[in-house]
N, C-alpha and C positions, 0 to 999 in steps of 0.2 A: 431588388428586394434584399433587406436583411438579413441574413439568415444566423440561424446558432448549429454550429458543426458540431458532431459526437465523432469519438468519444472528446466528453468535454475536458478528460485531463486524461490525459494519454499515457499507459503505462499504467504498472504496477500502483493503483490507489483503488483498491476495492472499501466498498462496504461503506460507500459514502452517507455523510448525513448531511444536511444546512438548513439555516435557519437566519431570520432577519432582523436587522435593527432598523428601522427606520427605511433609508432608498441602500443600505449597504447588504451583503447578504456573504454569509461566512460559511465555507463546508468544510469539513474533517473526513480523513479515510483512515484507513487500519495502516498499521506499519509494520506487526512480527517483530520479527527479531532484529528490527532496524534501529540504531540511533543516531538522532535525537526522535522522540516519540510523536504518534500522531500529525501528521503535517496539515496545517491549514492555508487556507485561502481565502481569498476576499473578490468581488465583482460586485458593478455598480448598476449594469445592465444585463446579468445571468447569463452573459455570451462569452465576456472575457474575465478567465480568473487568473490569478497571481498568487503565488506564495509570497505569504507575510511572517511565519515563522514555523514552530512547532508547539506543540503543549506538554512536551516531555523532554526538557530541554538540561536538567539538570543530574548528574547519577544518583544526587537522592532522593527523587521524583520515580525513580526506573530501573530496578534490577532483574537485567537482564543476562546473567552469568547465569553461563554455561548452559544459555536454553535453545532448544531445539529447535532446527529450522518449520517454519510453519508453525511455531507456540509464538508466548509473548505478548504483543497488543493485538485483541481481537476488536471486532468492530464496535467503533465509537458514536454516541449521538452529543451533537451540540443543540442546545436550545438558550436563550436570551431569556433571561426574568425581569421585566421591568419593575417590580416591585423593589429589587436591590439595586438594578441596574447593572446586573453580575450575568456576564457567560459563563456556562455551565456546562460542562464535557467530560460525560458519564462513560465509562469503558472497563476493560477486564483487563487484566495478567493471567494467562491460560500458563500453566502447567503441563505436567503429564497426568495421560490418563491416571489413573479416573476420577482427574480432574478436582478431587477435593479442595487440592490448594490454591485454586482458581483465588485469583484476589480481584472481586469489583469494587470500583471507586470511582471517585468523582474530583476535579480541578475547577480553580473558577477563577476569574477575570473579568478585571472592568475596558479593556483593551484585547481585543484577540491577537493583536500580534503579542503578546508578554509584557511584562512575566504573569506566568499562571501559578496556583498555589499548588501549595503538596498535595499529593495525594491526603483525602478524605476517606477512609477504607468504610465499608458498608458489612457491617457485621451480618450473617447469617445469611446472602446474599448469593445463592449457588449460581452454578454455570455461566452461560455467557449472554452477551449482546445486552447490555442495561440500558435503559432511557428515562429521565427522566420528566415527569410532565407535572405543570402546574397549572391547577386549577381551585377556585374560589376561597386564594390565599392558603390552600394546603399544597404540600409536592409529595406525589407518588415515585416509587419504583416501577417502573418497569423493568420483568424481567422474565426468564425461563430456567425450565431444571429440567433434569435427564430422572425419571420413575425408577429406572434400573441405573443406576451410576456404574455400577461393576459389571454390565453387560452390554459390553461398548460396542459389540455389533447393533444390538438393538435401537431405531433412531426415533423413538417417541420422544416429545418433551411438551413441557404444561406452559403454558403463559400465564403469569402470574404477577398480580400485584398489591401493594401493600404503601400506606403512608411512610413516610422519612421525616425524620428529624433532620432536618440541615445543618443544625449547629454541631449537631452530637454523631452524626452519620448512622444513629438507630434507624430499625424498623419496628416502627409504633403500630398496636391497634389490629385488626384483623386484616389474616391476607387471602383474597380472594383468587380462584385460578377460574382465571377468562377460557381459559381453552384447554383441553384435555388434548386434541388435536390439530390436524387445520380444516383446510376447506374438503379435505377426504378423510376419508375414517381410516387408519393409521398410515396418516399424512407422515412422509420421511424431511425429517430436521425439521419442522416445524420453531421459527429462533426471526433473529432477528426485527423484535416487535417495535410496533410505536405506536401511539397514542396520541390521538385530535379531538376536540372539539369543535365541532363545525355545524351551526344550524339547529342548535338541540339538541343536536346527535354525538354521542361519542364512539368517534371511529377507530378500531385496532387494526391497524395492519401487518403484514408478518410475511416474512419468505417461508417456501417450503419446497421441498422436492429435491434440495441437496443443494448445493452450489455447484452445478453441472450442468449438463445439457438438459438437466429436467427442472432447472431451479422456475421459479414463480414468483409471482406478487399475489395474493390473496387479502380481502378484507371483509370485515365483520361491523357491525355496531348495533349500537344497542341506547337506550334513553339514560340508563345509568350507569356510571361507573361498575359499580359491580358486575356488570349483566343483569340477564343473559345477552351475549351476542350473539348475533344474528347474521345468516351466513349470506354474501353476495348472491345472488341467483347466478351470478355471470361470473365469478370464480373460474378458472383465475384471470385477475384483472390484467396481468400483462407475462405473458411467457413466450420462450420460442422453442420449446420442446416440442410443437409440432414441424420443425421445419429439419433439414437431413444437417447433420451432425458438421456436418463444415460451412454452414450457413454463415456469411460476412459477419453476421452478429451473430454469437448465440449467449448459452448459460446465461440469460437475464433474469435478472430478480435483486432481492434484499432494497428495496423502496423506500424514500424519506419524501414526505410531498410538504409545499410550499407554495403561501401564497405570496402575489408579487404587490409589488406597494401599487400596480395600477390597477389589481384585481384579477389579472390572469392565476394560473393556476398549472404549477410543474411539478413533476418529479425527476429527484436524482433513482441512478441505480445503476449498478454494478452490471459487467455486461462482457464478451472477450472477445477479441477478433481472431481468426486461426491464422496461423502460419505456418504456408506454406504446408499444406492438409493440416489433418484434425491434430493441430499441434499448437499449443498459445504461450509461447515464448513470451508473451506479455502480459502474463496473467490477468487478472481480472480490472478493469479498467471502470471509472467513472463516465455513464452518460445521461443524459436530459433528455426526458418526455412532454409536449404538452397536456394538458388533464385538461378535460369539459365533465359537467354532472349533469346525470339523465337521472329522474325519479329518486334524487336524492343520493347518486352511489355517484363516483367516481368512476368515468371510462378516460383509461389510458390510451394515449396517440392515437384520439379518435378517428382519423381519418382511414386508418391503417390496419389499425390492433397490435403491430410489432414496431419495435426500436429501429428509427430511419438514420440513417450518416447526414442528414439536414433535414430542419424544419425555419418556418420562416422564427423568424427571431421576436423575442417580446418587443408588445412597443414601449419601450422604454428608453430613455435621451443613449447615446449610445457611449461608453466610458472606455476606453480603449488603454492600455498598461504598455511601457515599455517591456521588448520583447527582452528575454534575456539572450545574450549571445552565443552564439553556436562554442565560442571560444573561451575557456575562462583563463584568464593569464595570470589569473591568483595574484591580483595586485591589493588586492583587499587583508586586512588583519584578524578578517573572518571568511569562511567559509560559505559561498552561496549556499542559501538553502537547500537546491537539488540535492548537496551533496550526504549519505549518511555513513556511517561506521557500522561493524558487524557487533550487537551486543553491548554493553555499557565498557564505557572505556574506563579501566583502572588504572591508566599510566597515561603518559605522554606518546598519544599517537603520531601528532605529526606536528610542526610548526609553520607560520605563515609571516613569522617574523625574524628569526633568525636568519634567513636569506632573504633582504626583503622581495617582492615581484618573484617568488618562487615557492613552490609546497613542499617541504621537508618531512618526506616518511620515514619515521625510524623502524631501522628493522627489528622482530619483532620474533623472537625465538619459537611463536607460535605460527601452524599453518595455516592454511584455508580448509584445510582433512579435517581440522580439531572444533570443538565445540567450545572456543577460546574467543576474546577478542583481537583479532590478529592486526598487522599495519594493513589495513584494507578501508579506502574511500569512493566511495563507489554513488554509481549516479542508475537513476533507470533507464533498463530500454524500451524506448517510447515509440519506435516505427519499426514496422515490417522489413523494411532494409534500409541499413545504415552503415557512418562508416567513421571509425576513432581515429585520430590521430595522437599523438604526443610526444614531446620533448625531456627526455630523462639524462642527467650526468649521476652518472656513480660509476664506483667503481669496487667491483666485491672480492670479498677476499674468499678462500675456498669454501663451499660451500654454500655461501649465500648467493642469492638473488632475489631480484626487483621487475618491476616492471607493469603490465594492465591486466586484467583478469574478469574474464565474464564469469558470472558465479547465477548459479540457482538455490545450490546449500554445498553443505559440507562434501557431500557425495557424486556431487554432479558438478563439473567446473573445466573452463581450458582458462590457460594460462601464457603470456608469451614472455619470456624473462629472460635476462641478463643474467648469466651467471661464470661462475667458477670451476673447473676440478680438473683436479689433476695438474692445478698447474696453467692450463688453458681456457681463456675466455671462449662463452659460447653465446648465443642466443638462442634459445630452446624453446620450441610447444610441448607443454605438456596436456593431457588430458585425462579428468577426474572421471570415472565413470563406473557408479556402484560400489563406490569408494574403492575401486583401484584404479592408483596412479601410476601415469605412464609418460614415458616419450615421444611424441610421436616424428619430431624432425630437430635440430637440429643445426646454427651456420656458425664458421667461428668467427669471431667478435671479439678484436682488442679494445677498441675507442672506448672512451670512459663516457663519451658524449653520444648519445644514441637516440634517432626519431624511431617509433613504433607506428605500425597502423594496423589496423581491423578492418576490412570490410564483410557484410553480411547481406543478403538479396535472398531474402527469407532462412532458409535451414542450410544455406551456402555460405559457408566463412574461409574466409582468406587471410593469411597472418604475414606481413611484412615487415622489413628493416631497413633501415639507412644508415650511413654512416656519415653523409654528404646531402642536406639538404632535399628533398625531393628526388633523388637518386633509389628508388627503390627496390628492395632485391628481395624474392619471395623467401618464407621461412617456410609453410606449409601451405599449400591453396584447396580448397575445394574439402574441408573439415564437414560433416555432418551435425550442425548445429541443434539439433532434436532433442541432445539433453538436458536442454537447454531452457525443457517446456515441463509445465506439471503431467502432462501424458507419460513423459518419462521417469520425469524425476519426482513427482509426488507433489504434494503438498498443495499453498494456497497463493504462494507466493510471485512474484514473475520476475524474468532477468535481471543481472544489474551487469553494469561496466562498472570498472575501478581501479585504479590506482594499490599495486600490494607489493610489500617488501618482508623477506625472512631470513633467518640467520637461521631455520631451520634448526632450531633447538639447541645453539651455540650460543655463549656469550658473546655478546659483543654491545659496539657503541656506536656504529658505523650508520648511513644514513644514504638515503637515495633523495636528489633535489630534482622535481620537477617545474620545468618553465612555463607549461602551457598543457591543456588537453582541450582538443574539439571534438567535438558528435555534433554528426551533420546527417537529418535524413538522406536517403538516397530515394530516386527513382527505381523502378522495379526493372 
């Protein structure tokens, strides 16, 4: 039998949306404070997807200075208009509280892999999670607002919709609010909306209950657009807030459904796996539901009611993508998609042709502590236990160092680096923790030529050196990986690994050359 595995994109990609053209089927997730923005995907059979680019690919597309870890791109919806024959991928620029200077907008293409257009800015278009839906040649906003904006404990919010201009990015005409709440009378975070037509009926769907172990899918519909809508009896349509807090799956919800070109019928949604206890070092991750309709409503993973790590697979011819390789040797003049940068880059991060078959990180006077874009390339981490390797030449003068760095944000980070002082070459762990930074070990280190590794077997990290090919000598072993997770460290976001170089607030012009880095799951 077939089968389609969850989570269906592994890692760090919450808040998924897709949508189809014809037999092809494209999704988008969120990315924060990552660039290049919003990353997409393509799959022919809904089982195997591939990165084909990003939608925020350019720095005048995406300003992302100086924003705060968990701000930045919040969740995005793609949908297809065959009237232009244009994909259309609606999203936010989140802020700081309270949130006024939220910017929603919209990008479009005739090509999902790029290029996409500029931003479209949506005048008068508060808070977050936009979608937009078209129907009988007009297109609506979908969207929501906060009733108290300056009472940021308070988690009410309205869903809310209104006509658009596409040409002009107004909102035309009267705006109607679909929901004061959700499917409970002062339902928490009520966000995340979208909009179907399906059978007569116009269906709104909506997360609610936070993005947490209480999150949900909930759905409403109604004959008209306007409403009223009309509340599921069976609300909520898919949670796992009744299941104990370290459940293989939990905090599911924020849903985008989709029909398949044979007539099945799926949902993506967001979902997290724990590690190593109630810990999710891989924040919120993309996975896939079956849908059947009883009485007109939509039941999730009928057979079950909760998100399975396998269901049999659609039938659909089966389209299988070369896998990409554990190892990237940066022979390419570009950078594999996996890879992104902290924040929009205003200078020359790194090069991939200056040396050729080698990544050239310049150092970068800013840190990883700073709300900067630092020399930082960084990939996500996508299994429960893993394990980095990589091949670095540099050679730093005092002060600076280079080397891999697992990051959460600014305040939370270990680091293993090459460095300087006093005179003396070292190789050092440091680790970030409630933004103080520290040392925790320590080897000395002349070679200019130097392999690193990482291994991790859930919240267990180990930090090694070489100097000699496979020759490895511990730096620090048995590191408490925990800060690693938003239980610790906050926010919405999940690990990354990465490639980071600093001059630590010095000038300079000096440069670290990487040959290769592999991440490789491990067994538990």
């Amino acid at each position: 039998m077939k089968l389609l595995t969850n989570p269906l994109l592994p890692g760090f990609y919450p808040d998924p949306s897709v949508c189809r053209k014809g037999e092809d089927y494209y999704l988008v997730t969120s990315s924060f404070e990552y660039f290049p923005g919003i990353p997409i995907f393509h799959s022919r059979d809904f089982v195997h997807w591939h990165q084909i680019g990003h939608c925020l690919t350019r720095p005048g597309q995406l300003n992302l200075d100086r924003i705060k870890p968990s701000k930045g791109i919040y969740a995005s919806t793609i949908r297809y208009r065959e009237q232009d024959g244009l994909f259309y991928v609606s999203s936010t620029l989140v802020q700081d509280p309270p949130y006024y200077g939220n910017v929603n907008f919209f990008v479009t293409a005739k090509d999902p892999a790029g290029p996409w257009s500029d931003p479209v800015v949506i005048q008068g278009a508060e808070s977050i999670d936009p979608t937009l839906f078209f129907d009988a040649g007009r297109t609506y906003y979908l969207g929501n607002l906060r009733p108290y904006p300056q009472e940021l404990a308070r988690e009410e919010r309205s869903i809310w919709l209104q006509e658009l201009d596409l040409e002009s990015g107004r909102l035309i005409g009267e705006r109607w609010i679909l929901r004061t709440d959700g499917a409970v009378h002062d339902a928490v975070a009520p966000e995340g909306p979208h909009l179907y037509k399906i059978g007569g009926w116009y269906y709104l769907m909506i997360a609610e209950g936070g993005t947490d172990h209480n999150h949900s899918v909930t759905i409403f519909r109604s004959r008209k657009i306007e409403g009223p809508y009309e509340v599921n009896p069976r609300n909520p349509v898919l949670t796992h807030r009744n299941l104990r807090r370290d459940a293989p799956i939990n905090s599911t919800g924020h849903a985008d459904l989709i029909q398949l070109a044979n007539g099945e019928w799926w949902a993506v949604l967001l979902a997290s796996r724990p590690d190593g206890g109630d810990y999710r070092n891989l924040g919120r991750e993309t996975f896939a539901v079956p849908v059947i309709w009883e009485e007109e409503w939509p039941v999730f993973s009928p057979d079950t009611g909760h998100v399975e790590f396998t269901y049999p697979a659609p039938a659909l011819p089966v389209c299988r993508w070369e896998e990409a390789p554990a190892c990237d040797p940066f022979e390419s003049d570009t950078l594999d998609w996996r890879w992104n940068l902290l924040r929009t880059p205003r200078r020359e991060v790194y090069s991939l042709t200056q040396r050729p078959g080698w990544l050239r990180l310049f150092l970068s006077p800013h840190r990883l502590t700073e709300l900067e874009n630092p020399a930082f390339v960084g990939r996500r981490q996508q299994h429960l236990c893993f394990a980095v390797r990589l091949m670095m030449v540099f050679s730093p003068a005092e002060g600076e160092a280079a080397g891999v760095a697992m990051l959460m944000n600014h305040e939370y980070h270990l680091a293993l680096l090459r460095e300087r002082e006093n005179g003396i070459g070292y190789v050092s762990l440091y680790r970030c923790f409630a933004g103080k930074f520290e040392r925790l070990a320590r080897v000395p280190c002349e070679s200019t030529s130097l392999w690193l590794r990482v291994t991790a077997y859930e919240q267990d990290y180990s930090f090694y050196m070489a100097t000699v090919p496979e020759q490895w000598q511990p730096v620090c072993e048995h590191v408490c990986g925990t800060l690693l997770s938003k239980e610790v460290a906050g926010g919405f976001t999940g690990a990354y690994i990465g490639l980071y170089a600093t001059s630590n607030h010095q000038p300079t012009e000096n440069y670290a050359d990487f040959d290769w880095f592999e991440y490789q799951p491990l067994m538990p």
